[in-house]
C-alpha positions in Angstrom: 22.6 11.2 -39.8 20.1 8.9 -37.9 17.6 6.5 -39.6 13.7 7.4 -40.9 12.9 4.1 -38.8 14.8 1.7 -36.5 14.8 -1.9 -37.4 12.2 -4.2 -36.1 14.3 -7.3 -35.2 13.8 -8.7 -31.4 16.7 -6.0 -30.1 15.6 -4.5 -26.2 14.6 -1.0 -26.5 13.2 -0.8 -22.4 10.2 -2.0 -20.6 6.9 -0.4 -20.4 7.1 0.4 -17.0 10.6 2.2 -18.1 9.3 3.8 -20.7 6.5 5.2 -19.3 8.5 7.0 -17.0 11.0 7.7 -19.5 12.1 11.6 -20.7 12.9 10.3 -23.9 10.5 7.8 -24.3 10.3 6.6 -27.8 12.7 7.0 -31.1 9.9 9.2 -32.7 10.5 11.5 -29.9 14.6 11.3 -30.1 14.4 11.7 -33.6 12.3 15.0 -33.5 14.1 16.7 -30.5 17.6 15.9 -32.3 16.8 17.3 -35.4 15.7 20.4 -33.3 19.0 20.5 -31.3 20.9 20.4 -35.1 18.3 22.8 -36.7 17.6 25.3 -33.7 20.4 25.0 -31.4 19.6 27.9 -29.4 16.4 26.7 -29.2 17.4 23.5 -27.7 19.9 24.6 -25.5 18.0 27.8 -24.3 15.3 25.5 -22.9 17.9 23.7 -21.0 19.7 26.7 -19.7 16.5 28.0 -18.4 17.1 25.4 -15.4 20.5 26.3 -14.0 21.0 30.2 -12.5 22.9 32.9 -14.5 24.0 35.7 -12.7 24.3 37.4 -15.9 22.4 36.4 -19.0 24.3 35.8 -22.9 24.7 38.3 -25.1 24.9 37.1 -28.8 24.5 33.7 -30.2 24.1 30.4 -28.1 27.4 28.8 -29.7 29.6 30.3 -32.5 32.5 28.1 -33.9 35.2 27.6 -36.4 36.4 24.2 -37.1 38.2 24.5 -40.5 42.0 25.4 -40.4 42.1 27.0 -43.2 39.6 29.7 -42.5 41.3 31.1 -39.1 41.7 29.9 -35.7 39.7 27.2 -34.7 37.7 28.6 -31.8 34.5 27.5 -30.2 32.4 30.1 -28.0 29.4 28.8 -26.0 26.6 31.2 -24.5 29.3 34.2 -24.6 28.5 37.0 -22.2 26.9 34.9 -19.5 28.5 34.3 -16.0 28.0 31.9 -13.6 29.4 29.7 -10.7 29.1 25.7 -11.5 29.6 24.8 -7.5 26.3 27.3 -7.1 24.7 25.6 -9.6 25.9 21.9 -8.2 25.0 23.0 -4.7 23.5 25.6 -3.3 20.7 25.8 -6.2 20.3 22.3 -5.4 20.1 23.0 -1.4 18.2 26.5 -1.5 16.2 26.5 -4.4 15.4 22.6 -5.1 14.7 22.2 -1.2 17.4 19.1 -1.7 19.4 20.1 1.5 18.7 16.7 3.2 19.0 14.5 0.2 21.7 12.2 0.3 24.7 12.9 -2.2 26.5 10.8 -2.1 26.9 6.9 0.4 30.5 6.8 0.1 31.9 3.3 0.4 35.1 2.6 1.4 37.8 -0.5 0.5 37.1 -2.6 3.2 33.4 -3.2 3.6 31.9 -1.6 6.5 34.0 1.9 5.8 31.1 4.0 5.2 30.1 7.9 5.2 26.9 9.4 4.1 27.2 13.2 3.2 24.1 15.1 2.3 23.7 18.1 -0.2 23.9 20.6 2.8 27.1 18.8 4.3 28.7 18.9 0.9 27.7 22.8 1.0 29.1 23.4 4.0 32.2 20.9 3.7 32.9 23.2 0.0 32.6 26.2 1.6 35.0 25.5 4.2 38.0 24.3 2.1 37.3 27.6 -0.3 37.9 29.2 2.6 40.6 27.0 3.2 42.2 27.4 -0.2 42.1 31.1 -0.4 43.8 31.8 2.9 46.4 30.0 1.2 46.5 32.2 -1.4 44.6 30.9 -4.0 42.9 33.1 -6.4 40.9 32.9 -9.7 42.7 31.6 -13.0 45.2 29.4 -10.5 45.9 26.1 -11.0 45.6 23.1 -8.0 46.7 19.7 -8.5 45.0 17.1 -6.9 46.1 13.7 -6.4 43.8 12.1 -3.6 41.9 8.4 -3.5 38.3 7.6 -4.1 37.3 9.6 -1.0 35.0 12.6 -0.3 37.0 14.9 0.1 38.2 14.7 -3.2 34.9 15.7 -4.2 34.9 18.5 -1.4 38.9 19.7 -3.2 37.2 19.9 -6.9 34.2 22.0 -6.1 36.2 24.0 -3.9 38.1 25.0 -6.1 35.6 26.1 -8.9 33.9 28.2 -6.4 36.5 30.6 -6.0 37.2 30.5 -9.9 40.5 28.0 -9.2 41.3 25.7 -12.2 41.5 21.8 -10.9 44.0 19.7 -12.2 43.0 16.0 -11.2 45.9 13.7 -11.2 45.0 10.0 -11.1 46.5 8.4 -8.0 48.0 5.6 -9.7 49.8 7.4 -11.9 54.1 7.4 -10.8 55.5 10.5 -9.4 57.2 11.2 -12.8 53.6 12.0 -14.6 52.6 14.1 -11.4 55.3 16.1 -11.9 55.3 16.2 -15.6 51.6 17.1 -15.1 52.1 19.7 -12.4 55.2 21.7 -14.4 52.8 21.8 -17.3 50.0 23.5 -15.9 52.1 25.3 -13.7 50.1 24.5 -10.7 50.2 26.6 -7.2 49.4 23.9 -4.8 49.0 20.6 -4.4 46.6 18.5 -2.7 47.0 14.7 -1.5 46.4 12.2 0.9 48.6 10.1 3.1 47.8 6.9 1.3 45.3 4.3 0.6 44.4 0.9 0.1 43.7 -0.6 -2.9 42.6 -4.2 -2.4 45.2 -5.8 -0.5 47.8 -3.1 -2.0 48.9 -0.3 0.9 49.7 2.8 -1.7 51.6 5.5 0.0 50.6 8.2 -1.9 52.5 11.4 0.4 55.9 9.4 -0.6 54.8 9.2 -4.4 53.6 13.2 -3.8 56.9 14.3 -1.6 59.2 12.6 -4.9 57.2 14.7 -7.2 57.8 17.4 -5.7 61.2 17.1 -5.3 61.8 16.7 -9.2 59.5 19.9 -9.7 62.2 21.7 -7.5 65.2 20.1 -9.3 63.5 21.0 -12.7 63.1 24.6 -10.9 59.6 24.6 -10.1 58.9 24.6 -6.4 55.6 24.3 -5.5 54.9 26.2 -1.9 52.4 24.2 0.0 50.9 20.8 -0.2 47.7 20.2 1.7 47.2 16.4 2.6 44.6 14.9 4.2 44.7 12.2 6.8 42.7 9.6 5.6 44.5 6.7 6.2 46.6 8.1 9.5 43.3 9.3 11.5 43.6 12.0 13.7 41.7 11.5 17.2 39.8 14.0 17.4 37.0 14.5 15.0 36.5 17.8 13.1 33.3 19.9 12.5 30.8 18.5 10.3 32.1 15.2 10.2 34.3 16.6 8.0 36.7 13.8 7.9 35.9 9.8 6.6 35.3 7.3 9.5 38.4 5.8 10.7 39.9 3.5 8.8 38.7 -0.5 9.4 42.2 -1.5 9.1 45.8 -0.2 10.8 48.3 0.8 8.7 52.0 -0.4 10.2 53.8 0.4 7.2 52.4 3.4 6.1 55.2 6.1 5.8 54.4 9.7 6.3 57.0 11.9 5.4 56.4 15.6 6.6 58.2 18.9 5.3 57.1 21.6 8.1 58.3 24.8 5.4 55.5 22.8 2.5 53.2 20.5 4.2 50.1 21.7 5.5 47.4 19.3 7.5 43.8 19.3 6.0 42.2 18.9 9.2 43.8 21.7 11.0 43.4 24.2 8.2 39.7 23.1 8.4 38.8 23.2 11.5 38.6 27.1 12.0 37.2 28.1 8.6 34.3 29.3 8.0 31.1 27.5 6.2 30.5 30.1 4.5 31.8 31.7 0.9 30.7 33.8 -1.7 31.1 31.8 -5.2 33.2 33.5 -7.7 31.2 34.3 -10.9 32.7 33.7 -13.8 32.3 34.2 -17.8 31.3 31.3 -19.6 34.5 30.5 -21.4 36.8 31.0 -18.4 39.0 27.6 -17.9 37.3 24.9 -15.5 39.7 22.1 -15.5 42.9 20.5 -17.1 42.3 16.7 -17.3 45.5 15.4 -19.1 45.0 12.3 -21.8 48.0 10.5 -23.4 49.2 11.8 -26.8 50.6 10.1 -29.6 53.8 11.6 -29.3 54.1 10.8 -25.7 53.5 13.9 -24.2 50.2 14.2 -22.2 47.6 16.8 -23.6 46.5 19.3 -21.0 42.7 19.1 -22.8 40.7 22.2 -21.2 37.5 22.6 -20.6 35.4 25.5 -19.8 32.6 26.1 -17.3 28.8 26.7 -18.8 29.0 24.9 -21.5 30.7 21.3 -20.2 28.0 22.4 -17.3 25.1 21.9 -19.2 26.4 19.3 -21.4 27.1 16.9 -18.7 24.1 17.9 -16.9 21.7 16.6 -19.9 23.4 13.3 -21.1 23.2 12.6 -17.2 20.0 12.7 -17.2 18.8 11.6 -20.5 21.6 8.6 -21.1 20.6 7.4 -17.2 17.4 8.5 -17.3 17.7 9.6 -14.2 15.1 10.4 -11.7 14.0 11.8 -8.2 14.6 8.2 -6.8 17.5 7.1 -8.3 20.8 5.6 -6.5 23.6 6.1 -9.2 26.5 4.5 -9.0 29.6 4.6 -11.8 32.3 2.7 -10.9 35.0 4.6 -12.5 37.7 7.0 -10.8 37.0 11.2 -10.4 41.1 10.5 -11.7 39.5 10.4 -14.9 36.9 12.4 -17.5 34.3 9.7 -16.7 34.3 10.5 -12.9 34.6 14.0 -13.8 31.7 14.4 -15.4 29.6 11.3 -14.3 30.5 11.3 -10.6 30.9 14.9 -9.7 29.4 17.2 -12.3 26.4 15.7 -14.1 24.9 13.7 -11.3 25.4 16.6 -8.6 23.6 19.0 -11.3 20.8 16.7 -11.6 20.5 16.8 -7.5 21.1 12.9 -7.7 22.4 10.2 -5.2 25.5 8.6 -5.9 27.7 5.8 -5.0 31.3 6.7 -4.6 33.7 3.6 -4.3 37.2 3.5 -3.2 37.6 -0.1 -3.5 38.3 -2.9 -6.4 35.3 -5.2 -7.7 37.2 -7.9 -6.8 38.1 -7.2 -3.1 37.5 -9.1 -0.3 35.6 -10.9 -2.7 34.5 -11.1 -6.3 30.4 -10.3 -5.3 31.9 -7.0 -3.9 30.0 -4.9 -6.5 26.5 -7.2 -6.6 26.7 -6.6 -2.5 27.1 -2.6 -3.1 24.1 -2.8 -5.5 21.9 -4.5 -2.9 23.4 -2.8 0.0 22.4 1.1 -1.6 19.4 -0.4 -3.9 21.2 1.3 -6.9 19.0 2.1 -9.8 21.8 3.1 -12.9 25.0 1.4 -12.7 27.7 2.5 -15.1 31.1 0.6 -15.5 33.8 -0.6 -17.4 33.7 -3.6 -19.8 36.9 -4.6 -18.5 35.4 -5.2 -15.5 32.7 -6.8 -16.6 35.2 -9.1 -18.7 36.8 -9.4 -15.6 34.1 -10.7 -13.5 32.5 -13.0 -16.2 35.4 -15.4 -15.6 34.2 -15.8 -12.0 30.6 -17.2 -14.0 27.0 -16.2 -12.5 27.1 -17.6 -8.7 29.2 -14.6 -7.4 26.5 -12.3 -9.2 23.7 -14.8 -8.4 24.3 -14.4 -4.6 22.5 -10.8 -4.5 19.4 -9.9 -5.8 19.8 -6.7 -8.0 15.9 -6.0 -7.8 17.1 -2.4 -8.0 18.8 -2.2 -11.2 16.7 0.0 -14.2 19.4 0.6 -16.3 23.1 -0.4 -17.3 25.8 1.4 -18.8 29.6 0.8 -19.8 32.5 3.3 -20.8 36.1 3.6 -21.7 36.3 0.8 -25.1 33.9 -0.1 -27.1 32.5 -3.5 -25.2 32.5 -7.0 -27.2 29.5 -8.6 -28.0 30.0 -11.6 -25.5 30.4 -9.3 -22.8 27.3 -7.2 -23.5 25.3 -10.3 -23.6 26.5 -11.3 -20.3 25.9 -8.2 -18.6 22.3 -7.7 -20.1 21.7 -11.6 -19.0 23.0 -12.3 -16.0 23.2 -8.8 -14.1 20.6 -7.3 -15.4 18.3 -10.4 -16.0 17.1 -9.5 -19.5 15.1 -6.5 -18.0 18.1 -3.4 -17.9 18.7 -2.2 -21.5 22.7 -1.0 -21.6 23.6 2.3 -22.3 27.2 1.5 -24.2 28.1 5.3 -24.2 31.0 6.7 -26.8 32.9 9.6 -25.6 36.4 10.9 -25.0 38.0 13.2 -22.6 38.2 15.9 -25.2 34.4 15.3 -25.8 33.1 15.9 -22.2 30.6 13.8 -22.4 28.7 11.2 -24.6 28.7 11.8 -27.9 27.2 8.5 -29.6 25.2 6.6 -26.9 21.5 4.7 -26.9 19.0 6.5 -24.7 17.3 3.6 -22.1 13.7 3.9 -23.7 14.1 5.2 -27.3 16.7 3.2 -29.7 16.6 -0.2 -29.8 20.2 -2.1 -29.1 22.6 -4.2 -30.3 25.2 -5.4 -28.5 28.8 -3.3 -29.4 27.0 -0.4 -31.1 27.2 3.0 -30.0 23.8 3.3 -31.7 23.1 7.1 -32.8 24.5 10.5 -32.2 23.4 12.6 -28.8 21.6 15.9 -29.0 24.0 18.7 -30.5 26.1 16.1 -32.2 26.7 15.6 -36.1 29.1 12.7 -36.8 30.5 11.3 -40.2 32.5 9.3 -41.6 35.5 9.8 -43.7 37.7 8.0 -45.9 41.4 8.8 -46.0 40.6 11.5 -48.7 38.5 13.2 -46.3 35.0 12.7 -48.8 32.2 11.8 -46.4 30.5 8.5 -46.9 27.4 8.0 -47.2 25.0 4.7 -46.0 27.1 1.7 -44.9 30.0 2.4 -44.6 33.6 2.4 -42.4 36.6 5.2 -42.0 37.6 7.9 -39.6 34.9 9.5 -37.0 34.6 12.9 -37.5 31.8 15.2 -35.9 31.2 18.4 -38.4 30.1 20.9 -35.5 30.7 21.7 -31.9 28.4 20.5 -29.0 28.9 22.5 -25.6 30.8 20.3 -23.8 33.5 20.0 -26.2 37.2 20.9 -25.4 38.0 24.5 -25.8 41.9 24.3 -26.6 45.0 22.2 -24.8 46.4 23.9 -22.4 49.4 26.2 -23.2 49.4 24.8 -26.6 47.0 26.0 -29.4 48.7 25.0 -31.9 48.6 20.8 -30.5 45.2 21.6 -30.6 44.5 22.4 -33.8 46.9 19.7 -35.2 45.5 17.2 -33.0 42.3 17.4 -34.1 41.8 20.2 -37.1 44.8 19.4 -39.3 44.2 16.3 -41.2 40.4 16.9 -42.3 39.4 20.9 -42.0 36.2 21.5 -41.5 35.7 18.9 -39.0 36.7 17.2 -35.6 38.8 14.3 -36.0 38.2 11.8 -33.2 41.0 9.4 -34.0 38.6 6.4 -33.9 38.1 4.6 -36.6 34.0 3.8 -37.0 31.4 1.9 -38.9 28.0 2.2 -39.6 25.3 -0.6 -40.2 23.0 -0.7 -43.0 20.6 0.7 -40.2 22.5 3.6 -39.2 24.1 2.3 -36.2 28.1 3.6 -35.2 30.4 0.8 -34.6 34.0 2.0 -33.1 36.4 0.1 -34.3 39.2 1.2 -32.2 42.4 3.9 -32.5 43.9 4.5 -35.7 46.8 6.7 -34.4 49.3 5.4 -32.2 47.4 5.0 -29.2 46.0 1.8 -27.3 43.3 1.2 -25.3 44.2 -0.9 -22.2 40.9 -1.2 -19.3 39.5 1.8 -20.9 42.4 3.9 -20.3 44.7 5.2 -23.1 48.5 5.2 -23.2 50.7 6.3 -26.0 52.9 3.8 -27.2 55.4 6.5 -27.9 55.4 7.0 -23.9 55.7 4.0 -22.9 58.6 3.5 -25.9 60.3 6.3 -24.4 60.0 5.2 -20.5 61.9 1.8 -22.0 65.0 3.7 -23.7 65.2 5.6 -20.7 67.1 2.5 -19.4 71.0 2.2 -20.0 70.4 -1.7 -21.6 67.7 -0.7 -24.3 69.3 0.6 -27.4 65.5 0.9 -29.1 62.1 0.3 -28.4 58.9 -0.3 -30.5 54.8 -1.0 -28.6 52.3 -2.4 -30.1 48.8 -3.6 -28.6 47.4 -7.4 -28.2 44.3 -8.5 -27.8 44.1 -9.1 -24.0 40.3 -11.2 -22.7 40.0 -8.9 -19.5 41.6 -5.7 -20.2 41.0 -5.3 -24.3 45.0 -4.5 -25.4 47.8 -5.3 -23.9 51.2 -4.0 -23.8 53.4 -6.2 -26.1 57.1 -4.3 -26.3 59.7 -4.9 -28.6 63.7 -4.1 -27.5 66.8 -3.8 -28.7 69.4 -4.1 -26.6 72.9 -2.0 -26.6 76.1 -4.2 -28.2 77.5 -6.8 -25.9 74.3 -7.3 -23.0 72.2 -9.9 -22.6 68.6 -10.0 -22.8 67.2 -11.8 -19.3 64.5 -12.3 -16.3 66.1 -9.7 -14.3 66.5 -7.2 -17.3 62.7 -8.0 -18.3 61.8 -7.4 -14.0 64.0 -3.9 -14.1 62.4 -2.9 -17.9 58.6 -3.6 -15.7 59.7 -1.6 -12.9 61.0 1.7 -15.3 57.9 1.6 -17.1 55.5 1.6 -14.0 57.6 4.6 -12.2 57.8 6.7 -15.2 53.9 6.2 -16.1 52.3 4.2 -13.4 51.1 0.7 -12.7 48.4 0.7 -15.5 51.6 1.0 -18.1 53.5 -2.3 -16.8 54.1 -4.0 -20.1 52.3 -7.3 -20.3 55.4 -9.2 -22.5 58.8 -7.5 -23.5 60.5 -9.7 -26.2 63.6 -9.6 -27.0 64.1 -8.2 -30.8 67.9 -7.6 -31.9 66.3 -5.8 -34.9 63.2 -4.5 -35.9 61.2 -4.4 -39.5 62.1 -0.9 -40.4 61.5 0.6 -44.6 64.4 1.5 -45.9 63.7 5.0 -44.5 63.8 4.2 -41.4 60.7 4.0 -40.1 59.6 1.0 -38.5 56.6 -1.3 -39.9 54.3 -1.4 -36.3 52.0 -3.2 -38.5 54.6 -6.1 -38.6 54.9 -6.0 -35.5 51.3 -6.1 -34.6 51.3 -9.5 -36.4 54.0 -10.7 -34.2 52.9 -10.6 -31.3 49.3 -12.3 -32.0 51.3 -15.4 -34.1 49.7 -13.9 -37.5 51.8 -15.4 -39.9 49.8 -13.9 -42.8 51.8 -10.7 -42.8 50.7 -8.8 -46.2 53.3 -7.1 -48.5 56.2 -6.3 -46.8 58.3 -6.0 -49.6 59.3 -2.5 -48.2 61.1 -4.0 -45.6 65.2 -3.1 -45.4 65.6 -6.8 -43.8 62.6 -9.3 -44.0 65.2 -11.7 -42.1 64.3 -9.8 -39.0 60.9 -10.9 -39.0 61.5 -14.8 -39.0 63.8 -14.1 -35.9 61.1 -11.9 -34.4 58.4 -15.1 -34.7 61.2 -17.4 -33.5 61.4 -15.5 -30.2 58.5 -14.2 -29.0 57.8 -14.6 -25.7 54.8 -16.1 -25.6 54.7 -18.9 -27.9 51.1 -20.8 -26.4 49.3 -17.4 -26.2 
């Protein structure tokens, strides 16, 4: 599973001044406390539990599983018999017990520079409390559902955690996503009350998010699903007056002529009034440890989001540790991950792990390239941050701009870097371990997936040495092989599917309403074993590799969409007779969207078609789905069955003439008038 010994070429494992400070401090240490998290797992998580506050204690064994579909239901139960309240443990642990009341958790920072807000563990106490209050006086009640579709602000935060204190299961919504996947996302979950904003900027771009909400809405009532009340907050359209507790962001730095605020007086309800005469004060609802504590839906290969749930103790101690053990977090730390709360990585590295570890954190509404392309060197600077945790798409991003923009800010701060959402390319890596961090940060290049909860294969700052692109070893609780498509495990070097053999605690429970996706998903095709659907290699020194999806997914600025969806979001329009997606390698964003239509007898294929075909896909999905290049394909490679040869395809679009046997192909014509109009001959 891990190595005897690491190898002793010139790869960064930390400075001394790092490790000396370090919790994990050496591999000899990693290596003896993850064979006691494998060996005596109740061991190794007691200790940990031992930190948070139980108002009951477990009965039984830390964690009992089955993962083989052939034995039963596949079930995993963590710390059974224990209840607790995550929010208590988040908050007032941190403000009563820790003495942390007056620590700073979070310097929010707004698009335009300048829009700031501090809010201090108490605050965020009291500012929870109050919307609890809030929610129940709507109605609210344990076991419900609340969407929430809000921008980078506070509040969000505030909506989350006030929600898991009275036992409410979120359902975060990511606000870029169209008004057709809120709604698809609120009917599935059968949410009881959504929560939103009035709109936001991104950049330069004014997103009015109520209009986007109020159209959701509206297709939940035509598809007979009325939602009763929608709370939005004012963020953008700033009331006068100011509410208790500074309880509302600073006004905005810029007006907003355009922004349209639609208001339905029988659904809409105003954050700030509802606010301002609650009280600061509410019990937390305790609850068991497997009771539900969010829906976070990810994109499935048949094109139907996967509610994937997770549950409360176990996700909280899970994120909790790899916080503080990937970051190395300590008492003086300014975190900052760059990601949005709109997905897992914001989930559990924004809200939950950092706010369980009492930490500081940045939260950012803005872009890293707006007003200007130093934006995120002059954040680091501005809030001395310590652990900085992003994308590799934006680093790809910002590498084009070369070192001056980075160059302009000193970064004295900076201890330790970290990406998420793909696996990050070698010349990427380099550049961020050179020129941001200045050769003296090692990277944390964390593996993990919304069903995991959090990292699964990750360096630790101190302990394993690095090499740029691995995922480096397993984390503490976590057993991964590799197998080939027989399902025999592989031993030494080696490539095939990831699989992990047993359950860690912060592992997804089930998808919601559908038991039976979730053990097809990810039981079916090897029992015995959690299939990841990433395809992985390991080094003849025990390092993981991901290699990327091997199911019909792609992996576009760390986010993944279904090609299926996006396939279906094209045939939805009266030209397109049939669709195929496949991904290209993109420089910034890692795939692209390269489509493939057919068009229905007699039309044309054109610019304005090709504009339209854009426009369909970003309001079915949302923006982060516009296809990159739609070609023009009046047939596809298809087997004489029927199914088409994506493969082919996959060739076609990166001008790979070397196409392998295709000898199953009902037409090979197809293909040469495939090459002979793609759309993008020089790329």
């Amino acid at each position: 599973m891990i190595p005897e010994k690491v190898p002793k070429e010139d790869v960064f494992h930390g400075s001394e001044e790092l490790k000396k400070e370090a919790h994990i401090p050496s591999f000899e240490k990693y290596k003896e406390l993850y064979l006691k998290s494998i060996e005596n797992p109740d061991e190794f998580w007691g200790d940990i539990a031992k930190d948070f506050f139980w108002k009951t204690k477990h009965s039984g064994p830390f964690l009992e599983y089955n993962f083989d579909v052939t034995k039963g239901e596949i079930f995993i139960k963590f710390m059974e018999g224990a209840s607790t309240n995550i929010c208590y443990n988040l908050l007032d642990r941190n403000v009563h017990e820790r003495k942390l009341g007056d620590k700073v958790a979070f310097y929010w920072e707004g698009n335009e520079p300048g829009d700031e807000l501090t809010v201090t563990y108490r605050e965020l106490l009291q500012r929870v409390c109050q919307f609890a209050n809030v929610l129940k006086s709507q109605g609210v009640k344990k076991g419900d559902r609340v969407s929430i579709y809000m921008p980078m602000v506070v509040e969000l935060v505030v909506a989350m955690l006030a929600c898991v204190r009275i036992g409410a299961v979120h359902s975060i919504v990511f606000a870029g996503f169209s008004a057709e996947s809120l709604c698809e996302r609120i009917l599935d979950s059968e949410c009881s009350l959504l929560i939103t904003a009035d709109g936001f900027y991104r950049g330069d771009k004014l997103i009015n998010l109520k209009l986007i909400a109020d159209e959701a809405l509206q297709k939940c009532r035509d598809k007979g699903f009325p939602i009763q009340k929608c709370i939005m907050l004012k963020h953008l359209s700033k009331e006068a007056e100011e509410t208790p507790l500074g309880s509302q962001s600073p006004p905005a730095k810029r007006s907003c002529p355009d922004l349209q605020v639609p208001w339905n007086p029988k659904v809409d309800l105003c954050w700030h009034a509802l606010v301002r005469g609650a009280s600061d004060e509410c019990e937390p609802e305790w609850c068991n440890s497997e009771d539900p504590l969010f829906i976070l839906y990810t994109s499935g290969s048949t094109g139907k989001p996967k509610g994937v749930l997770h549950t409360i103790s176990g996700y909280m101690l899970y994120t909790a540790t790899t916080f503080k053990l990937v970051f190395d977090h300590q008492p003086d730390d300014v975190y900052w991950c760059t990601a949005d709360i709109g997905w897992i990585t914001g989930h559990s590295y924004i809200t939950y792990g950092p706010l369980a570890n009492g930490a500081t954190s940045v939260l950012f509404e803005g872009l890293p390239t707006y007003p200007d392309v130093s934006r995120m060197w002059e954040i680091v600077d501005k809030y001395h941050v310590s652990k900085f945790y992003t994308a590799p798409t934006a680093i790809r991003l910002l590498m084009k701009y070369g070192k001056e923009p980075v160059h302009k800010y000193k970064r004295e701060s900076l201890k330790v870097l970290g990406t998420v959402g793909e696996p990050i390319n070698p010349e990427a890596w380099q550049w961020y371990y050179n020129v941001v961090g200045e050769k003296r940060c090692p990277i944390v290049d964390t593996f993990w997936q919304t069903e995991t909860g959090g990292h699964v294969l990750t360096p630790l700052p101190a302990a394993t040495p690095m090499k740029p692109g691995s995922a480096t070893f397993p984390f503490f609780g976590v057993v991964p092989a590799i197998l080939n498509e027989s399902g025999e495990e592989l031993e030494g070097p080696s490539e095939g599917y990831l699989v992990f053999k047993q359950p860690w605690p912060g592992v997804m429970r089930t998808v919601y309403g559908n038991k039976q996706r979730f053990e097809t998903v990810y039981f079916k095709k090897f029992p015995g074993y959690y299939v990841t659907g990433d395809g992985c290699r390991r080094d003849e020194d025990g390092y993981y590799w991901i290699t990327g999806r091997i199911d019909d997914m792609l992996n576009v600025s760390g986010h993944l969409l279904s090609t299926a969806e996006v396939e279906s979001a094209l045939v939805e329009h009266e030209a397109v007779a049939e669709a195929a997606v496949v991904g290209r390698p993109h420089p910034v964003k890692g795939e692209s969207l390269y489509c493939f239509v057919t068009l229905t007898d007699g039309l044309t294929f054109n610019r304005t078609l090709e504009a339209d075909l854009k426009r369909q896909v970003r309001e079915k999905i949302g923006a982060i789905a516009t296809p990159d290049f739609i070609q023009n394909a009046p047939g596809l490679p298809k087997t004489r069955s029927g199914k088409i040869m994506r493969r082919v395809l996959r060739k076609i679009a990166c001008d790979e003439r070397d196409l392998g046997d295709i000898s199953t192909l009902a037409d090979s014509s197809v293909v040469d008038q495939l090459f002979q109009n793609r759309c993008c001959p020089n790329v």
